[in-house]
C-alpha positions in Angstrom: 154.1 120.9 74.7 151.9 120.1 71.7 152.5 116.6 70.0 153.7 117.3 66.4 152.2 115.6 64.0 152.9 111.8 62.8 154.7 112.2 59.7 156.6 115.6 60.9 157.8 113.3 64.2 158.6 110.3 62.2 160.7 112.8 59.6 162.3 114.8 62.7 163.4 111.8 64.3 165.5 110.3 61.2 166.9 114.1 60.5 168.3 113.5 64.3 169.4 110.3 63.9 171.5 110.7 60.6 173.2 114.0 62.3 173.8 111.7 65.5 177.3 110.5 65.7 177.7 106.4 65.7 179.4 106.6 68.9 176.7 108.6 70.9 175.8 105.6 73.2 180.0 105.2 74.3 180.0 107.0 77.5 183.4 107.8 79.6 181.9 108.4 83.1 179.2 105.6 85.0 177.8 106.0 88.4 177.0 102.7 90.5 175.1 103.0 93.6 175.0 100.5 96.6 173.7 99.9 100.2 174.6 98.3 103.0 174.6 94.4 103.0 177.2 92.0 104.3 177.8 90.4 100.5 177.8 94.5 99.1 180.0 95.8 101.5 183.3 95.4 99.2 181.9 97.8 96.7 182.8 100.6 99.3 186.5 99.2 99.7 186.8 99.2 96.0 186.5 102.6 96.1 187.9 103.7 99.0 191.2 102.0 97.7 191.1 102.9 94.6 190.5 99.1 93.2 187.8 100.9 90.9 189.6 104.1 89.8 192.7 101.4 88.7 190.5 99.5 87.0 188.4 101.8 85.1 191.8 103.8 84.0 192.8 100.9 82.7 189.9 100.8 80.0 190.0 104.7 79.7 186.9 105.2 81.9 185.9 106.8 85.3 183.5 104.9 87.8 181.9 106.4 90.2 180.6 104.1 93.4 178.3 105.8 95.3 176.8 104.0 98.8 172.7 105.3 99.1 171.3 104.6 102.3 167.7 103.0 101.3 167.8 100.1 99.4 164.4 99.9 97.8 165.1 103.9 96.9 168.8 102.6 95.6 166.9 100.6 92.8 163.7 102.9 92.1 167.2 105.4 91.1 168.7 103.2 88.8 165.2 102.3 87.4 164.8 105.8 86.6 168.0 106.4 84.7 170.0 108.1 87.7 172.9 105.4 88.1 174.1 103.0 85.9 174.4 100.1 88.2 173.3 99.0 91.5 173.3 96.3 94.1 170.3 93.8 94.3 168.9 90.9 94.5 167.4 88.5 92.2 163.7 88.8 92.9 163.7 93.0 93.0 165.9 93.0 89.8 162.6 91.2 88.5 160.1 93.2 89.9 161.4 96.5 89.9 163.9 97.6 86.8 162.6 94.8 84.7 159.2 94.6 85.6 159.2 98.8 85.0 160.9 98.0 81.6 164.4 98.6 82.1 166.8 96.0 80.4 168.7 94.8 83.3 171.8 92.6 83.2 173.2 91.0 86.3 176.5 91.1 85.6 178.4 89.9 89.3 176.7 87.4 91.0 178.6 88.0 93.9 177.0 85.5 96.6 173.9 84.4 98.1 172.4 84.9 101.5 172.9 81.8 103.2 171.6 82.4 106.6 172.1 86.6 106.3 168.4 87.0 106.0 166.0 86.0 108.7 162.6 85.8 110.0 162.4 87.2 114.0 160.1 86.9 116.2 160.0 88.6 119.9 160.1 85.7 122.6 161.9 83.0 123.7 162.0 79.5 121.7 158.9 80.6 119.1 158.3 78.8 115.9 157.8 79.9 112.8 153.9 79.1 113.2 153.6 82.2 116.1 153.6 84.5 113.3 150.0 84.0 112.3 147.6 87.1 113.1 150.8 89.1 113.8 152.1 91.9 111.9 155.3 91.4 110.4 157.4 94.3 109.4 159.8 94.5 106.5 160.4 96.1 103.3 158.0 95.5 101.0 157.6 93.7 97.6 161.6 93.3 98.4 163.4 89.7 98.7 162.4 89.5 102.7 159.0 90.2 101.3 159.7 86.6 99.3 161.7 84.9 102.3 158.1 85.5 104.2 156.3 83.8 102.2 158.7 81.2 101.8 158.8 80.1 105.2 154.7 81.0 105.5 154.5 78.0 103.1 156.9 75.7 105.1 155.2 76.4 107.9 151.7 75.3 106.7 150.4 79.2 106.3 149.8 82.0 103.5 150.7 85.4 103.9 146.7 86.1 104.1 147.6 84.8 108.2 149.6 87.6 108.9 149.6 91.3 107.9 152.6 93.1 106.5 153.5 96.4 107.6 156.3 98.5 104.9 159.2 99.6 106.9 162.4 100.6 105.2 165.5 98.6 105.5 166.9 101.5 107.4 164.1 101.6 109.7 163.6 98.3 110.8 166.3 98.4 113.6 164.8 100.9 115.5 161.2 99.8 114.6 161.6 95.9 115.8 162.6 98.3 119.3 159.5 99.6 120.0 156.6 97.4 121.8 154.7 97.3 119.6 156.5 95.7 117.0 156.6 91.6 117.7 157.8 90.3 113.9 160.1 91.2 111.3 162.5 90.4 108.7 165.4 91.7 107.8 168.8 91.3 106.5 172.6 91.7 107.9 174.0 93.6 109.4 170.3 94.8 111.2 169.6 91.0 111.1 172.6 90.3 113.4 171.8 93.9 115.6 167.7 92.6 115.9 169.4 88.8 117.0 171.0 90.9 120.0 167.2 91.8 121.2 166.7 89.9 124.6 164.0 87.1 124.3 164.5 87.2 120.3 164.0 84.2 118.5 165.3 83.6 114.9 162.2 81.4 113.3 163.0 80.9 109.6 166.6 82.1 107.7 167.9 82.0 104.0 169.9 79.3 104.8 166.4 77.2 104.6 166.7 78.0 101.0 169.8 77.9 100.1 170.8 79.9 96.4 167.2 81.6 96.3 168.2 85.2 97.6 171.0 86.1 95.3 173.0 89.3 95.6 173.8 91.1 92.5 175.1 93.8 91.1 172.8 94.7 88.0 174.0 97.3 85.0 171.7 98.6 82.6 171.9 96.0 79.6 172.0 98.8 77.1 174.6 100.8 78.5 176.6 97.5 79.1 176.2 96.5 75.3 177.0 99.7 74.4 180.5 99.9 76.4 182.1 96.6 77.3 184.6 98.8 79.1 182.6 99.3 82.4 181.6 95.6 82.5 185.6 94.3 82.3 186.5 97.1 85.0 183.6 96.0 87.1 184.6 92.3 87.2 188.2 93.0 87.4 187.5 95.2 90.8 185.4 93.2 92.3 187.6 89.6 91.8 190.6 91.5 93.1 188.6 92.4 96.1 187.5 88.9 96.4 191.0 88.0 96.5 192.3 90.1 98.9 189.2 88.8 101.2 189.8 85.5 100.9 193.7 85.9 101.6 191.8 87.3 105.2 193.3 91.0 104.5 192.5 92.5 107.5 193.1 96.1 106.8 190.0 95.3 103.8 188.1 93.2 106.0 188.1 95.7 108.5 186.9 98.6 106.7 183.9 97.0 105.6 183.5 95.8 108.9 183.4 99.4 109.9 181.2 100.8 107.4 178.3 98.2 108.1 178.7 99.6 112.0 180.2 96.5 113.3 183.9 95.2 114.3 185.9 92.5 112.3 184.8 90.0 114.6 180.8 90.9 113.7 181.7 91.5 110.2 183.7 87.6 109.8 180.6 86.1 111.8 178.3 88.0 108.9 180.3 86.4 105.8 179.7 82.8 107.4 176.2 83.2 106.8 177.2 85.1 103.2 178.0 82.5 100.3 180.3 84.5 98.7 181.9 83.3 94.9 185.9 83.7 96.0 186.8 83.1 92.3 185.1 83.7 88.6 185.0 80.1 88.2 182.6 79.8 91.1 180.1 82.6 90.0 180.9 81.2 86.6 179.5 78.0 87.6 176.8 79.2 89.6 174.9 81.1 86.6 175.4 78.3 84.4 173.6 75.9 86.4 170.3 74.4 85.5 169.2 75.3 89.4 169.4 79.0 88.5 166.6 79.1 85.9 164.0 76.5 88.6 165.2 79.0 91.6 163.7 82.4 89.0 160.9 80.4 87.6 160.1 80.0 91.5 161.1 83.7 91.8 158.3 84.8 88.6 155.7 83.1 90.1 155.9 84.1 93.4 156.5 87.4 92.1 153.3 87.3 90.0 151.4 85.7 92.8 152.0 89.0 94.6 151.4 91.3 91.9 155.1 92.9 91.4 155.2 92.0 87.8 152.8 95.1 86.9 149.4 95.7 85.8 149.7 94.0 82.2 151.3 90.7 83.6 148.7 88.0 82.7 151.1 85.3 83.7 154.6 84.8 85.6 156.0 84.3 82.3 155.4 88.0 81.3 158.7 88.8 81.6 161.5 87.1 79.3 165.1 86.2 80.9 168.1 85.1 79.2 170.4 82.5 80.6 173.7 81.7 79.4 173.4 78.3 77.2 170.4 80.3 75.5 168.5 79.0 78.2 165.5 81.1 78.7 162.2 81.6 80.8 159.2 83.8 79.9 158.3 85.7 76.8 161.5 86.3 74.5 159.9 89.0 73.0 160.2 90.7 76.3 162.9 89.6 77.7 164.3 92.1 80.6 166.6 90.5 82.9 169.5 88.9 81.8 172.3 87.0 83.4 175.5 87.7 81.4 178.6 85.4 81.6 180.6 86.9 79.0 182.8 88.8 81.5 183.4 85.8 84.3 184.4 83.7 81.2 186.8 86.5 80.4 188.1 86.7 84.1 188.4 82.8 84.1 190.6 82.8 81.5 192.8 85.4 82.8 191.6 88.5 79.5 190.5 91.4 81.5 
């Protein structure tokens, strides 16, 4: 298609925009994809029990949740416009939606990974210094991309020791099977499935670095602003699922267990190792800490380091985030990623 003309485009566009109704951003329908992860597996329950469908009737809305199997192709979707929200962590909300240019809230900060991410190593009693000249296999440019390196560094080493080999997170059970495969990282529930590999040694977990991997579920910051709505009925469904777990609802509990392929007992043993926030309060405080903005200044720099900010980054503070307090880090001009506690403050105090 031909480009028109400057002025003609210009002209075109404001014709469209005075004939546009006000309300064209308000939407009625929002699709939210996630994958499976011990701190995302509640999303499924909400839906399967209708936690989101009350919820989102109760705003006048419909919400779709939708589970994706690959988690790196879960947020290249909503990057690209397909879904409105997704599950995440800290570092690839960075890298991939806001690093690509899409305004991304992180609107639950539903837990951390507190030992549900781990380094593994074929062989009895290793040590995190084995894994130099080996090839280690993990998603890449993904947060056990960044656990690597973490425990690289605490281990006296740089990622130049070892080679990294892209494997998908749905992949990397049956890969870390074959013989050839001696090193890899990976999260629950195929972290706790590659633990049960004879002569397997864990050498370096999340809890090492404890409130660094945070698990997220991100909306487009646009579509948020635009409809308040989905981010009340988001918050509400997820706190009343929180409830229910903490109460030790089994019938809940067990579901998830299910869907992440494992039995209550493997699912409980998961969530000890997953630093869940049982209540608003806790998630409230959490994001309103001064540790959050050090731990994704850490985060932008290693994320720089590695190239994942793009090809126009000239420095880790190419990409702006907002903080609540107007606390912020990077270039305000381009701020991207933003962590939003309008709605927890909401839920505290008992308005959703």
């Amino acid at each position: 298609m031909k480009r028109l003309p400057f002025v003609r485009s210009l002209a075109l566009t404001l014709a469209l925009l005075a004939c546009a109704p006000s309300f064209a951003a308000v939407k009625k329908e929002f699709n939210i994809c996630w994958t499976i992860y011990a701190g995302w597996m509640p999303w499924g329950t909400i839906s399967n029990e209708k936690i989101i469908d009350k919820w989102a009737s109760k705003y006048g809305i419909k919400i779709n949740i939708v589970q994706l199997n690959d988690y790196i192709e879960s947020i290249n979707q909503y990057t690209a416009g397909q879904f409105d929200g997704c599950t995440m962590t800290n570092m690839d909300a960075l890298t991939i939606p806001a690093a690509g240019g899409v305004d991304t809230t992180a609107l639950i900060t539903g837990s951390y990974s507190d030992g549900n991410d781990g380094v593994v190593l074929k062989g009895a009693d290793k040590k995190l210094s084995d894994l130099k000249g080996l090839s280690v296999y993990l998603p890449e440019l993904s947060v056990s991309h960044y656990l690597l390196v973490r425990g690289l560094e605490k281990a006296g080493l740089a990622e130049r020791d070892v080679k990294v080999v892209n494997t998908s997170d749905a992949d990397i059970v049956s890969a870390f099977s074959t013989a050839n495969v001696r090193a890899a990282v990976a999260w629950n529930p195929q972290l706790s499935v590659i633990k049960q590999t004879p002569q397997t040694t864990e050498v370096f977990s999340s809890s090492q670095v404890p409130g660094e991997l945070i698990d997220m579920l991100v909306v487009n910051s646009e579509t948020l602003h635009d409809n308040p709505a989905l981010g009340k009925a988001l918050t509400g469904a997820w706190f009343e699922m929180m409830a229910k777990m903490q109460a030790g609802d089994k019938q809940a509990l067990s579901a998830m267990a299910a869907d992440s392929g494992t039995d209550l007992a493997g699912y409980q043993a998961q969530l000890k190792t997953t630093h869940l926030f049982w209540t608003p309060a806790d998630a409230l405080a959490f994001i309103t800490a001064p540790e959050l903005v050090k731990t994704m200044q850490r985060v932008a720099q290693f994320s720089f380091d590695k190239g994942l900010l793009g090809e126009g980054a000239a420095s880790a503070d190419f990409i702006g985030m907002a903080f609540p307090g107007n606390a912020t880090l990077g270039d305000t001009a381009n701020t991207k990623l933003r962590f939003d506690d309008r709605y927890l403050k909401m839920a505290v105090a008992g308005q959703l």
